[in-house]
C-alpha positions as a LaTeX table, in Angstrom:
\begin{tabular}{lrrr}
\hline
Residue & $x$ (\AA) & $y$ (\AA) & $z$ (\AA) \\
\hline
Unk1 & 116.49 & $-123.99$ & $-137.56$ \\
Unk2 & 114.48 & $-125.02$ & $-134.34$ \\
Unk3 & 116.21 & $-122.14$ & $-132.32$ \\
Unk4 & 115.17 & $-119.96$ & $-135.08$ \\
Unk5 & 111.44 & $-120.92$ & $-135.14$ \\
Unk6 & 111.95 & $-120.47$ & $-131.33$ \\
Unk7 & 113.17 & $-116.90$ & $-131.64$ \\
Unk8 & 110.03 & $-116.18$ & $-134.04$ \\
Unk9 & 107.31 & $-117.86$ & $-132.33$ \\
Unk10 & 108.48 & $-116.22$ & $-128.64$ \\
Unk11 & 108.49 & $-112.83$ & $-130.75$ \\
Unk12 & 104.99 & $-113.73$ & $-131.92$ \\
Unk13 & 104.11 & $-114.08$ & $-128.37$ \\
Unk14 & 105.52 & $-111.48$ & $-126.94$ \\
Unk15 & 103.70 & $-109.53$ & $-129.68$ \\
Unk16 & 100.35 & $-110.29$ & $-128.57$ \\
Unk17 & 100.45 & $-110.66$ & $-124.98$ \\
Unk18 & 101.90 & $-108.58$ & $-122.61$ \\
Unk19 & 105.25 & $-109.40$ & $-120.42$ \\
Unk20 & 103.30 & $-109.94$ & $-117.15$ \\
Unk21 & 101.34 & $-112.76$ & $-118.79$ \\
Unk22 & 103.83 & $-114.61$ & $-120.19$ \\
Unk23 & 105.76 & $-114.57$ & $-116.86$ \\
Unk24 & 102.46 & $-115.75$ & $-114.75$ \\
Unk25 & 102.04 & $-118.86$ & $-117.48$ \\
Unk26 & 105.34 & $-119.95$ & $-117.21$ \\
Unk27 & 105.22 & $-119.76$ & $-113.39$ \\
Unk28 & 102.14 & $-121.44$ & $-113.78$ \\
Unk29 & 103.49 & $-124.47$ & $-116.19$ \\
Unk30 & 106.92 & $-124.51$ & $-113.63$ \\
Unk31 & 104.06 & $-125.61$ & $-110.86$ \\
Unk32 & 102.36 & $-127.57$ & $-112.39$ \\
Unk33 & 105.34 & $-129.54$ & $-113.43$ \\
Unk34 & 106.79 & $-129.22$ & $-109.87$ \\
Unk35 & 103.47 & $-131.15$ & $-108.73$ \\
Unk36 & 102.93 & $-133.47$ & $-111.07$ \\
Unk37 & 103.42 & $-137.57$ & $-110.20$ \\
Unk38 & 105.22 & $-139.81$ & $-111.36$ \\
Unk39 & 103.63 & $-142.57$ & $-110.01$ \\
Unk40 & 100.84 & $-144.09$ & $-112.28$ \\
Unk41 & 97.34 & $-143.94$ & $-111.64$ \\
Unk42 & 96.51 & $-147.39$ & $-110.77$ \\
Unk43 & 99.38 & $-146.97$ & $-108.03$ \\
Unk44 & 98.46 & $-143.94$ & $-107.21$ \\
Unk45 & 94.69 & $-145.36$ & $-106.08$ \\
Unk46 & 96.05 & $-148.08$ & $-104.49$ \\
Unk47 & 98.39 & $-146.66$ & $-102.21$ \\
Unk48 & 95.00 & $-143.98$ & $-101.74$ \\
Unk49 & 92.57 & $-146.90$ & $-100.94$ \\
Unk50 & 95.43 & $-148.65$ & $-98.10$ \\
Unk51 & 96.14 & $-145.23$ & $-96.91$ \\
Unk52 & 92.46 & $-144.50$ & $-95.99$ \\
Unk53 & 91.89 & $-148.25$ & $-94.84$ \\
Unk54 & 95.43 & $-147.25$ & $-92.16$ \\
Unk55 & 93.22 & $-143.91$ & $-91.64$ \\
Unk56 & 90.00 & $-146.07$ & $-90.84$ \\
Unk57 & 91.30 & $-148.66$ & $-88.88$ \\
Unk58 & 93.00 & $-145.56$ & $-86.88$ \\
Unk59 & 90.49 & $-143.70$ & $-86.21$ \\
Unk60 & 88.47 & $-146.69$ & $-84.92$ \\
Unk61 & 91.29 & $-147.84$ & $-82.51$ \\
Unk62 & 91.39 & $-144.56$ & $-81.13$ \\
Unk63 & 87.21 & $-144.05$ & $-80.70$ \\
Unk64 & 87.31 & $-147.44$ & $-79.14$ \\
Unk65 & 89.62 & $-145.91$ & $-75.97$ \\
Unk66 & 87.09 & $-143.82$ & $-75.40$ \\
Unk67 & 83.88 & $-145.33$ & $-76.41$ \\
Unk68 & 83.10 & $-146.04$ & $-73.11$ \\
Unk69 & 82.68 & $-142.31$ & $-72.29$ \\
Unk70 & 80.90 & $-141.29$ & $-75.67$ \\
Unk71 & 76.76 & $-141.48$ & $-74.80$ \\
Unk72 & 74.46 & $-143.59$ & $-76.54$ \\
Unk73 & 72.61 & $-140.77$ & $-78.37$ \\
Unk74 & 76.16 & $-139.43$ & $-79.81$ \\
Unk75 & 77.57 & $-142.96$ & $-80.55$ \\
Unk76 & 76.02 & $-143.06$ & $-84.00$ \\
Unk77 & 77.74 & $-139.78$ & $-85.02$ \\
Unk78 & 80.71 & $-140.33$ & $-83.63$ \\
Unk79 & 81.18 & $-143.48$ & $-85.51$ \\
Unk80 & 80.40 & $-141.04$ & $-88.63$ \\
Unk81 & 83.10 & $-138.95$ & $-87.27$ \\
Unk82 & 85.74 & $-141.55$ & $-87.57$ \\
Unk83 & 85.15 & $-142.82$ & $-90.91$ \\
Unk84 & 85.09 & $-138.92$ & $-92.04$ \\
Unk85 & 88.22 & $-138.41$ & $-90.02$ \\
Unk86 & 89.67 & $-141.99$ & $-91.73$ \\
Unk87 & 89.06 & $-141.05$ & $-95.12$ \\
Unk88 & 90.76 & $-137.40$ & $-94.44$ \\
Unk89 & 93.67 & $-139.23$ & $-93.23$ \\
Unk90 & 94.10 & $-141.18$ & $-96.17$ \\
Unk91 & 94.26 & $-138.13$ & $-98.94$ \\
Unk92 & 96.26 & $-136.76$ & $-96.37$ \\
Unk93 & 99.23 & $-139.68$ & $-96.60$ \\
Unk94 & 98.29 & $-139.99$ & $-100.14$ \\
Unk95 & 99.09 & $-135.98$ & $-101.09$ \\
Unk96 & 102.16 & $-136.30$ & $-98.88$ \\
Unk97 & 103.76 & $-140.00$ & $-100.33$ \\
Unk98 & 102.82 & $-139.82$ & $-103.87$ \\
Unk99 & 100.66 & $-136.70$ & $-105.04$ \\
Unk100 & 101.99 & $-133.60$ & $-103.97$ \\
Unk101 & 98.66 & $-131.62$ & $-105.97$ \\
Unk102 & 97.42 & $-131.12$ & $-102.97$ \\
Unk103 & 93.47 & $-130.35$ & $-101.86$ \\
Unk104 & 92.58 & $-128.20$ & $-104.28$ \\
Unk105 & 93.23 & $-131.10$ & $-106.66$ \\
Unk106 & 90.05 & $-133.07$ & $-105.05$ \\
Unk107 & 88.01 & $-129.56$ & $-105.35$ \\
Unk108 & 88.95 & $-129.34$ & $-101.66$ \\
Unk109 & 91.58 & $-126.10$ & $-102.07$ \\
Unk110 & 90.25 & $-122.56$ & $-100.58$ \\
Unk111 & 89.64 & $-121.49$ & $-104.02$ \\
Unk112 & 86.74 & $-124.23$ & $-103.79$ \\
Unk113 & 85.20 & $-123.03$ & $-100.87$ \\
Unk114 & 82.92 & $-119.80$ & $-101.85$ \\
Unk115 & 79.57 & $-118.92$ & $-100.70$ \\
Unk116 & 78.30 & $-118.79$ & $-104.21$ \\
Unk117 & 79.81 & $-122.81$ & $-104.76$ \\
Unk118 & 78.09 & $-123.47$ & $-101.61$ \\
Unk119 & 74.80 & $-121.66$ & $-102.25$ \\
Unk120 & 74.74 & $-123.49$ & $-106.07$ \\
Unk121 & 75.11 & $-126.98$ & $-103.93$ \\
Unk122 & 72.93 & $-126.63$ & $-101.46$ \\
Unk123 & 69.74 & $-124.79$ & $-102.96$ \\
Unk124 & 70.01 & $-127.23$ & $-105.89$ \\
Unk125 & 70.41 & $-130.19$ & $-103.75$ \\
Unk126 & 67.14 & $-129.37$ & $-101.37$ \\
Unk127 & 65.00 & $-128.01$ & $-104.17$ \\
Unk128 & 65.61 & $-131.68$ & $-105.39$ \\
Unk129 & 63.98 & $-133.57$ & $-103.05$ \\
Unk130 & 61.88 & $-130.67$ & $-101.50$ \\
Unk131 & 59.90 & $-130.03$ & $-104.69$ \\
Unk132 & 58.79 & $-133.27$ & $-105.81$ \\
Unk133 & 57.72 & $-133.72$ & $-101.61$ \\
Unk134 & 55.48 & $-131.05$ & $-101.62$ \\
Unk135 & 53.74 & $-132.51$ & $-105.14$ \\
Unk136 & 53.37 & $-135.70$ & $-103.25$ \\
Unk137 & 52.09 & $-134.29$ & $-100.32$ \\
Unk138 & 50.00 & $-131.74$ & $-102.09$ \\
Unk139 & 48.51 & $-134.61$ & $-104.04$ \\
Unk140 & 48.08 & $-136.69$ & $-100.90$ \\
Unk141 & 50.61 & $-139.57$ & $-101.74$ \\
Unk142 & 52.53 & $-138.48$ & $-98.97$ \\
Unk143 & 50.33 & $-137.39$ & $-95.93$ \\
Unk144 & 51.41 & $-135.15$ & $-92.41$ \\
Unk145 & 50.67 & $-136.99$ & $-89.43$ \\
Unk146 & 50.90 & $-136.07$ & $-85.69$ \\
Unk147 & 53.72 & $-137.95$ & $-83.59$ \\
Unk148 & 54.84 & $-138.15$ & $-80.01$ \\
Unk149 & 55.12 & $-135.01$ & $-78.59$ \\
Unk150 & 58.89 & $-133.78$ & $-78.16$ \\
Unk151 & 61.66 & $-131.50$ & $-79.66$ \\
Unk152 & 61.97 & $-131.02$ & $-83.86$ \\
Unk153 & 64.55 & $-128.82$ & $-83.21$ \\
Unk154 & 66.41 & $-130.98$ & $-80.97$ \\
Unk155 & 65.85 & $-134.21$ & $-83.45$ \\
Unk156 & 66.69 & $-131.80$ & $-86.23$ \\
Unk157 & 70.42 & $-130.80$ & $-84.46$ \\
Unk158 & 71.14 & $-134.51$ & $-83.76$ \\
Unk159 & 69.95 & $-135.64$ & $-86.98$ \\
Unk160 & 72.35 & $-133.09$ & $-88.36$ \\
Unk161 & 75.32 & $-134.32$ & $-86.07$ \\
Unk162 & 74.66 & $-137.58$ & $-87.81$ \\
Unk163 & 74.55 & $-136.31$ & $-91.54$ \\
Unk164 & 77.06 & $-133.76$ & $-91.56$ \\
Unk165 & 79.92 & $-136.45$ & $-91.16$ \\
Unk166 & 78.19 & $-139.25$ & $-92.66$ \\
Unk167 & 77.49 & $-136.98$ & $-95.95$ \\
Unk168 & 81.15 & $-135.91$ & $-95.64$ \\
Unk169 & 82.69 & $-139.38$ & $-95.36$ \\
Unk170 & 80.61 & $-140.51$ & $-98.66$ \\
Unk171 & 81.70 & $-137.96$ & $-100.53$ \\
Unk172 & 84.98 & $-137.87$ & $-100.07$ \\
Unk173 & 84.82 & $-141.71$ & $-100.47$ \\
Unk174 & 83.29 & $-141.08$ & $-103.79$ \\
Unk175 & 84.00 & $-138.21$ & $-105.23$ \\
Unk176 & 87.34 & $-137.23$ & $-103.37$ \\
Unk177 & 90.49 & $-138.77$ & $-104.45$ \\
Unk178 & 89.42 & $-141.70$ & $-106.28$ \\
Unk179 & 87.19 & $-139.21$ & $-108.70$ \\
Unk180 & 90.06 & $-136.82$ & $-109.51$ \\
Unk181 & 92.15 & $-139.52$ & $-110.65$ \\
Unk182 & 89.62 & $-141.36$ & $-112.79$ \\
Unk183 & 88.52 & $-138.46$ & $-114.08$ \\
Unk184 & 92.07 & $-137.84$ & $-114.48$ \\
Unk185 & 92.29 & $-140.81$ & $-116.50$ \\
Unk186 & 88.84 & $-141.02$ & $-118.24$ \\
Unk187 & 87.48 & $-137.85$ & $-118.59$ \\
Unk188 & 84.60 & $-136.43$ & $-116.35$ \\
Unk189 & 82.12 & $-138.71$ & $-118.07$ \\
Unk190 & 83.95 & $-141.79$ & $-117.14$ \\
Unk191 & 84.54 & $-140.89$ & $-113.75$ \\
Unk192 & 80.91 & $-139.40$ & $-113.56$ \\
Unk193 & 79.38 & $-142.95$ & $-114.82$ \\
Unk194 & 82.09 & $-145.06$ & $-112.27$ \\
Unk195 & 81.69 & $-143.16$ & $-109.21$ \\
Unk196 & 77.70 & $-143.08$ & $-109.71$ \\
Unk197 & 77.85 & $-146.81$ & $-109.75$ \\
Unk198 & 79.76 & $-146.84$ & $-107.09$ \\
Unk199 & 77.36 & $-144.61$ & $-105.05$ \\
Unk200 & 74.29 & $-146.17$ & $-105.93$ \\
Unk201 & 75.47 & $-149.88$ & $-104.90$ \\
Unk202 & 76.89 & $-148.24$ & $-101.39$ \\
Unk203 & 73.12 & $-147.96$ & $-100.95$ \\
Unk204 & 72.05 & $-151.57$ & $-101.86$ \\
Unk205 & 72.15 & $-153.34$ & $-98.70$ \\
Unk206 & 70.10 & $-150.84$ & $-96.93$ \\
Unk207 & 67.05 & $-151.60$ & $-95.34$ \\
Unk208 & 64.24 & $-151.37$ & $-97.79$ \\
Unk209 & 66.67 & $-151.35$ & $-100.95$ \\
Unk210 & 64.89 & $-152.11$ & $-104.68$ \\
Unk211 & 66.19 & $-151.87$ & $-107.71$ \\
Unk212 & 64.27 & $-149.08$ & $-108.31$ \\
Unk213 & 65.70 & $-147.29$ & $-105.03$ \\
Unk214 & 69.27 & $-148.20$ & $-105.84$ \\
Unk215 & 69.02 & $-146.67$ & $-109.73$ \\
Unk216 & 67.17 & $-143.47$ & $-108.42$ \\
Unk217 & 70.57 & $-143.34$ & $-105.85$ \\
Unk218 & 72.87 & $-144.13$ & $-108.45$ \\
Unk219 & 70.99 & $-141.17$ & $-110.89$ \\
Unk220 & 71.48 & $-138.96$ & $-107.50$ \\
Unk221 & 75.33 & $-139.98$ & $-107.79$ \\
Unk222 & 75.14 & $-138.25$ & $-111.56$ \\
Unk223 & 74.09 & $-135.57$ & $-109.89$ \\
Unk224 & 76.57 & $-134.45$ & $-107.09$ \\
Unk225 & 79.08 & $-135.55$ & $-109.47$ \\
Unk226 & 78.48 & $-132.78$ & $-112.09$ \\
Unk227 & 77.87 & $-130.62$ & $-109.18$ \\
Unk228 & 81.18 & $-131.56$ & $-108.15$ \\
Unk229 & 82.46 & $-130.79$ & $-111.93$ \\
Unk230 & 80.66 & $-127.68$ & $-112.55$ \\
Unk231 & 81.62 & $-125.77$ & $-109.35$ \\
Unk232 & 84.83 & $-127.38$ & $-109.16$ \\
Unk233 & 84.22 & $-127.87$ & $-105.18$ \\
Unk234 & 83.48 & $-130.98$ & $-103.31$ \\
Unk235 & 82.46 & $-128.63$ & $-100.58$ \\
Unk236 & 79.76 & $-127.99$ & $-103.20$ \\
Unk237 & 78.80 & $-131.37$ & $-103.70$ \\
Unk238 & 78.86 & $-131.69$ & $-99.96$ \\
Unk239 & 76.51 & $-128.98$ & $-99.28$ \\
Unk240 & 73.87 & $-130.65$ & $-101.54$ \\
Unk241 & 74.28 & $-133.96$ & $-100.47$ \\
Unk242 & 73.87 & $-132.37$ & $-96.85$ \\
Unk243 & 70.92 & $-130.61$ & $-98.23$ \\
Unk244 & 68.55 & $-133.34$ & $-99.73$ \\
Unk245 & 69.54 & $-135.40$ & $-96.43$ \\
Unk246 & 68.49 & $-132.73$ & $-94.50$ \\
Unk247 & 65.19 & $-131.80$ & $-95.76$ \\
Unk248 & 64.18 & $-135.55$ & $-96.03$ \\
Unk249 & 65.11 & $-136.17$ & $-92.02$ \\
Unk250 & 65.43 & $-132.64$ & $-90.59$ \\
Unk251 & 62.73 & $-130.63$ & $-92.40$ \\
Unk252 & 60.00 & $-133.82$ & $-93.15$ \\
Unk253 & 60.54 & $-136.35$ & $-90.56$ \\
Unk254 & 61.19 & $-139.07$ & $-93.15$ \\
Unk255 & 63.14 & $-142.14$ & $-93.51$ \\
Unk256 & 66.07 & $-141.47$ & $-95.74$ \\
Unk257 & 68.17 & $-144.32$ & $-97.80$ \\
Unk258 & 66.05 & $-147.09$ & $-95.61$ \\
Unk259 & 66.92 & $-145.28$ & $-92.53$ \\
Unk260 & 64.78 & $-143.98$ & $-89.83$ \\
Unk261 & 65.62 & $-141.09$ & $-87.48$ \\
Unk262 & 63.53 & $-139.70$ & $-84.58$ \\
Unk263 & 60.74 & $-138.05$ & $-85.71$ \\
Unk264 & 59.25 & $-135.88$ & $-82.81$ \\
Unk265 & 55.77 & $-134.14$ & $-82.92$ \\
Unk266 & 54.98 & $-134.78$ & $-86.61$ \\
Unk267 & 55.98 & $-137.52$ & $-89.59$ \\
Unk268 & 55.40 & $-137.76$ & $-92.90$ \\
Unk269 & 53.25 & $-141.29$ & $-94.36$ \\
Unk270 & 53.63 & $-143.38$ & $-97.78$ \\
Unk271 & 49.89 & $-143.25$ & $-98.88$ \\
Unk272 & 50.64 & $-143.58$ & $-102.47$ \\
Unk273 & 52.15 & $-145.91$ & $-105.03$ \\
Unk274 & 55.81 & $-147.46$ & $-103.80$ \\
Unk275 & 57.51 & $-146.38$ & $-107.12$ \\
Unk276 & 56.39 & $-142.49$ & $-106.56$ \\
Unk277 & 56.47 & $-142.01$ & $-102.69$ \\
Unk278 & 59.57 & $-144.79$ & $-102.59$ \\
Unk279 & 58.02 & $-146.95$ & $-100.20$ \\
Unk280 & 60.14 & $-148.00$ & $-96.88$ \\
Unk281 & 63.33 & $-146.57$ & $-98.87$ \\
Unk282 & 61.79 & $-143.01$ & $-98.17$ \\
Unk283 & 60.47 & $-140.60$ & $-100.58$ \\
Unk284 & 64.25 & $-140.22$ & $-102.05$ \\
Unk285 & 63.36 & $-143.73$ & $-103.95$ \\
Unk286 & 60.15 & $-142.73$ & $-106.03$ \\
Unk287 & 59.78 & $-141.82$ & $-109.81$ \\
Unk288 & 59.00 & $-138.10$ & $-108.08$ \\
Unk289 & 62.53 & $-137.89$ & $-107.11$ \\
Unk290 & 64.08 & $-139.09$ & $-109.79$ \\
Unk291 & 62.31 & $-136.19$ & $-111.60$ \\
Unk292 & 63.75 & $-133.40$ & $-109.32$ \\
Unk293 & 67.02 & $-134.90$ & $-109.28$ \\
Unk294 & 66.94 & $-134.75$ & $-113.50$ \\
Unk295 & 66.29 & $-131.56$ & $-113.51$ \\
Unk296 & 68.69 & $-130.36$ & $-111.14$ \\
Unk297 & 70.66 & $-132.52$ & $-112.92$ \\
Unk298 & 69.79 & $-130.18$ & $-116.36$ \\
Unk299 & 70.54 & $-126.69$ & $-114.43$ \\
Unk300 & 73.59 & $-127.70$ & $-113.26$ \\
Unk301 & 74.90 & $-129.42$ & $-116.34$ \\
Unk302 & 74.23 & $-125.95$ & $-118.38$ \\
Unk303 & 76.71 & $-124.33$ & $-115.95$ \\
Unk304 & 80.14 & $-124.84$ & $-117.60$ \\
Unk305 & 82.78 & $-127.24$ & $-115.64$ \\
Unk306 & 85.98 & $-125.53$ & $-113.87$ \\
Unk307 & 89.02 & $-127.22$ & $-113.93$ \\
Unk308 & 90.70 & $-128.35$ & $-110.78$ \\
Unk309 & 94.59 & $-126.83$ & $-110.85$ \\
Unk310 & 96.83 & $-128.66$ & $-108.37$ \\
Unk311 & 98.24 & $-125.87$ & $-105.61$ \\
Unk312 & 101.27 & $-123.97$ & $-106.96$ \\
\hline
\end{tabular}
């Protein structure tokens, strides 16, 4: 009887779709099953979170050799080098001892890395911040003032040496491994909400930290996640991330998360209230922000989500 309804429902198939697509799905389902774990979850993160502190502690062995040779103006970035290098290691050793899905499973596969992902990141994550800026400044909460004299283009390209990694290493921290298995596990909405906590309280013992700061950070975290969901690229997420960083430090000369980078020839001031212009967090913090961020929050969300398939 069951070899019978076999027989009829392959005929059914066969019926409707063409040979060449019923090959390609079955290839695809003999992949997928090739890939799959078999270790659970929780194992699976754990093994994740001592491979990437082996990948750390690494990494920071081996910059301490040559420390002595790195200059002070490139230390800071360096250090963001290793922990970006650290985390790589560790979904490295985790894809080759327990998860054999590979990159693209983390949104990290070639597939993942278009210009149009990219674009979708990055103009989404510096209209963000940029937009509410400009009210502020427009409205005089946030005011232009002259600096000492020096190079915005050379502040910008360190600046950027610093971000680039640092942006990287939080991500993948975030929203790499660990957010493809809870996600995994409880659905992007879970893994959304967990991972935005997560985010936001990476940000609490920064200088200048409120509550206030912290939730705006956390509603950021919302944020790159769906970007992350949407576009089914981290790269994605990375780029606007990157972005809203870079406008705040490279483009406006202003402090970012609590932190304060050179800020040659001009700076931007807080002359407003602390919960629009975010105070000493930087404008990032304010009610302003948390407005961009919800509506690039809104635009993204209306994009539907692409699944991450592990690598055949």
């Amino acid at each position: 009887m069951q070899n019978a309804e076999r027989t009829g429902f392959h005929s059914a198939l066969c019926a409707l779709y063409p040979a060449s697509w019923i090959h390609e799905r079955h290839r695809a389902l003999s992949a997928n099953q090739r890939v799959s774990p078999t270790v659970s979850p929780p194992w699976r993160l754990a093994v994740f979170v001592l491979a990437t502190a082996v990948g750390i502690l690494g990494m920071r062995l081996a910059h301490s050799v040559v420390s002595g040779w790195i200059p002070v103006w490139a230390r800071e970035a360096s250090f963001m080098v290793v922990m970006s290098g650290g985390m790589l290691v560790g979904h490295l050793w985790t894809f080759s001892v327990v998860d054999a899905r590979g990159w693209k499973f983390v949104g990290l596969g070639r597939d993942s890395l278009q210009p149009a992902q990219l674009a979708t990141g990055a103009v989404l994550g510096a209209l963000a911040i940029a937009v509410p800026a400009a009210v502020l400044v427009a409205i005089g909460w946030l005011r232009i003032e002259p600096s000492e004299a020096g190079s915005s283009l050379g502040a910008a390209a360190a600046s950027l040496a610093v971000l680039i990694p640092a942006s990287l290493w939080e991500e993948l921290f975030v929203r790499g491994y660990a957010f493809a298995t809870l996600r995994e596990r409880w659905g992007a909405t879970g893994a959304i909400a967990a991972t935005s906590l997560l985010f936001g309280g990476l940000h609490f013992l920064n200088e200048g930290s409120t509550l206030a700061a912290v939730a705006v950070v956390t509603l950021a975290g919302v944020f790159l996640g769906l970007v992350l969901v949407r576009t089914g690229s981290l790269y994605a997420a990375w780029a606007a991330h990157l972005a809203w960083n870079a406008v705040l430090v490279a483009v406006m000369h202003a402090t970012v998360s609590g932190l304060a980078m050179d800020a040659p020839d001009y700076r931007i001031v807080d002359s407003g209230p602390d919960w629009a212009t975010g105070g000493t967090w930087g404008p990032e913090g304010g009610m302003f922000a948390a407005a961009g961020i919800v509506v690039a929050t809104w635009i993204i969300f209306r994009r539907p989500s692409r699944r991450l398939e592990p690598d055949a």
